[in-house]
N, C-alpha and C positions, 0 to 999 in steps of 0.2 A: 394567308396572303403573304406573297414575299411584296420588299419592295426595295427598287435598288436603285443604287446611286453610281454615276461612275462616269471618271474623266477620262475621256480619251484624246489618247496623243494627236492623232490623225494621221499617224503614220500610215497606216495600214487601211487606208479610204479607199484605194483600188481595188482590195481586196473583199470588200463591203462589208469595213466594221465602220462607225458613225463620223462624220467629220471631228474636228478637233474642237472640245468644249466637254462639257456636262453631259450627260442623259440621265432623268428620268424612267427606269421602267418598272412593271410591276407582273406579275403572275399568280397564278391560283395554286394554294396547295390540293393534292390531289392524295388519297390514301395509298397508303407503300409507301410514303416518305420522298414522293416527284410530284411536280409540278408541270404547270402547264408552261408553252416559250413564251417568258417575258416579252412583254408588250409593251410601246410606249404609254406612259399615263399623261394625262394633257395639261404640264405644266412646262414652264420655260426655264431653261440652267441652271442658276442657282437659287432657286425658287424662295422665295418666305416661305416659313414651315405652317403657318395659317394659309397659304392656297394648297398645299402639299395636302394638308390635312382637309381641307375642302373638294379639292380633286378624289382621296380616298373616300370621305363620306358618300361620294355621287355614286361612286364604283362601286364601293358596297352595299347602297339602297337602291341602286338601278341595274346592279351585276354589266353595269357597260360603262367605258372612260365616255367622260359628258364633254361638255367644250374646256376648247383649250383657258387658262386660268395665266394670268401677267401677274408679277410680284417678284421684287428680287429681293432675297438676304439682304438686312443691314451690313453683316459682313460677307458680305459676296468678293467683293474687291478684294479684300484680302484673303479669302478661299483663293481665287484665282490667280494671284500673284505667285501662293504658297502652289499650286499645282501645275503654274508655265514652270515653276522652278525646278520641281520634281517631272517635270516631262521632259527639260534642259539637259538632267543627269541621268535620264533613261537612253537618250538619244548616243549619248559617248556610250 
């Protein structure tokens, strides 16, 4: 199982990559060294890693994402800070 993590700028919204923020996604490893397309897993931004880790548990004892899971990072606030900053200097 992959599972991924990733800020997006929102530049590129029209073009239908995610709005600007966090996503959670996740995928099946498949043999040959591919996987299946990443799919949302049912947590919110900067998730605590105890729903993250509870959202996987569902996925792997149920083979399907279960309800969506609320919890944010203690440091979320400063994840977020640290990656509008890095979206600031992507943008020039």
């Amino acid at each position: 199982m992959l599972l991924i993590w990733e800020w997006h700028t929102g530049i590129e919204a029209d073009q239908g990559e995610p709005e600007r923020g966090p996503v959670w996604l996740w995928a099946k490893c498949r043999s040959g060294g591919v996987n299946t397309e990443p799919a949302p897993l049912p947590v919110r931004g900067i998730a605590n890693p105890l729903q993250v880790a509870w959202a996987l548990a569902e996925l792997i004892s149920a083979g399907r994402a279960g309800r969506r899971r609320i919890g944010e990072w203690v440091c979320a606030a400063s994840l977020a800070r640290d990656c509008e900053s890095w979206a600031a200097e992507e943008a020039w």
